[in-house]
Every structure is written in structure tokens, then in C-alpha cells.
C-alpha positions in Angstrom: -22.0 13.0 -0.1 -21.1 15.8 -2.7 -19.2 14.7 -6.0 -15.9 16.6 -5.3 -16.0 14.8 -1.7 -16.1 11.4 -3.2 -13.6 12.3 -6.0 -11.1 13.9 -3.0 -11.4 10.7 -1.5 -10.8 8.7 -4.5 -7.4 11.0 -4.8 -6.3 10.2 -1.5 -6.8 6.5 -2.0 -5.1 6.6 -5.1 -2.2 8.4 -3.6 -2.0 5.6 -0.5 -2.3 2.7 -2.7 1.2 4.2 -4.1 2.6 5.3 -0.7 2.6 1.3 0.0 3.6 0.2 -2.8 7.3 2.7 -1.8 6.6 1.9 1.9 7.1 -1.7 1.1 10.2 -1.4 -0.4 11.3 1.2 2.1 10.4 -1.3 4.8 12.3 -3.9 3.5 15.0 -2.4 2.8 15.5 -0.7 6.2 14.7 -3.9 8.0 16.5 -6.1 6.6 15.5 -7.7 3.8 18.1 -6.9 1.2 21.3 -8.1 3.8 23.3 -11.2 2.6 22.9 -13.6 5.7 24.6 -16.8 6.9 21.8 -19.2 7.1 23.5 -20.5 10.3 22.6 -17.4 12.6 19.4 -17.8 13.2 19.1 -13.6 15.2 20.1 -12.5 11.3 17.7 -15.0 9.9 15.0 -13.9 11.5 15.3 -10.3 11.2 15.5 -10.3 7.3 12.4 -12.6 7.5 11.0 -10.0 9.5 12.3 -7.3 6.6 10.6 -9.5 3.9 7.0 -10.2 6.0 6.4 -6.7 7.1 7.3 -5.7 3.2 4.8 -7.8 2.1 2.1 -6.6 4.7 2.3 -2.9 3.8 2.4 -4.3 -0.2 -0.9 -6.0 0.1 -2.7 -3.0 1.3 -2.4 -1.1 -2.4 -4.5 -3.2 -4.3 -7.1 -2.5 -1.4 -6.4 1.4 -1.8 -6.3 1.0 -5.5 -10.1 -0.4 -5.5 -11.4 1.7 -3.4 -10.3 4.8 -5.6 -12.2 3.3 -8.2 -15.0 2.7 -6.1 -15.4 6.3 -5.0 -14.5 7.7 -8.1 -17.0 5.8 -10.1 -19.9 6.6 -7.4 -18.5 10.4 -7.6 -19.2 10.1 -11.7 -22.3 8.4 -11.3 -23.6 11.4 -8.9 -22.6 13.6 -11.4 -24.8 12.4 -14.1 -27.5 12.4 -11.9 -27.3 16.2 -10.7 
């Protein structure tokens, strides 16, 4: 792969590893997991639970986006150095 492919890549990963980190909080916001809820109704319980796991799920991929970047911007330096 050419060095300005592997450092385009590395912006784009970058870039999602911070779209999650907002998507997250979007997610959980819009689905539910910011709403007070009466522990006794079990529908609300379980859609801010919902909220919260789904959060979490799109969270957990930005460390994965995060290493990658560095990844492919470290293997876009070191082909640099060797052109």
C-alpha cells in the first residue's frame, strides 16, 4: 500500500473512534438512558437499560478505532523511511 493510503486510513479511523465516542452519548440519550424511571415499571426499566447497553456497545468500539489509527499511521511512517 502507498504511504498517503495508509495515512488516509489512519484519518478515517481516527475520525470514527470519535464519531463513537458522540454516538454513544447520542444513543443514550435518545434511547433512554437519561429518563428518571419508577423502578416498579418494568416496560420503562428495560428500555433505559436498553439506552445504557447499546451506549456502551457503540463506546467500546473507539478504543478499537483509536489503535488501529495508530497502527496504520505508524506502518504509513515506517514506509516512508524506507522509500
Amino acid at each position: 500500500m502507498k504511504k498517503s493510503t495508509l495515512q488516509l486510513i489512519s484519518n478515517f479511523c481516527l475520525l470514527f473512534g470519535f464519531l463513537s465516542i458522540m454516538g454513544s452519548i447520542i444513543m443514550w440519550y435518545f434511547l433512554g438512558g437519561n429518563m428518571s424511571v419508577d423502578w416498579h415499571d418494568a416496560a420503562l426499566c428495560a428500555q433505559r437499560a436498553y439506552g445504557e447497553r447499546f451506549g456502551i456497545f457503540i463506546g467500546l468500539w473507539a478504543p478499537t478505532f483509536f489503535i488501529l489509527s495508530n497502527r496504520f499511521s505508524y506502518y504509513a511512517d515506517r514506509l516512508g523511511r524506507e522509500e
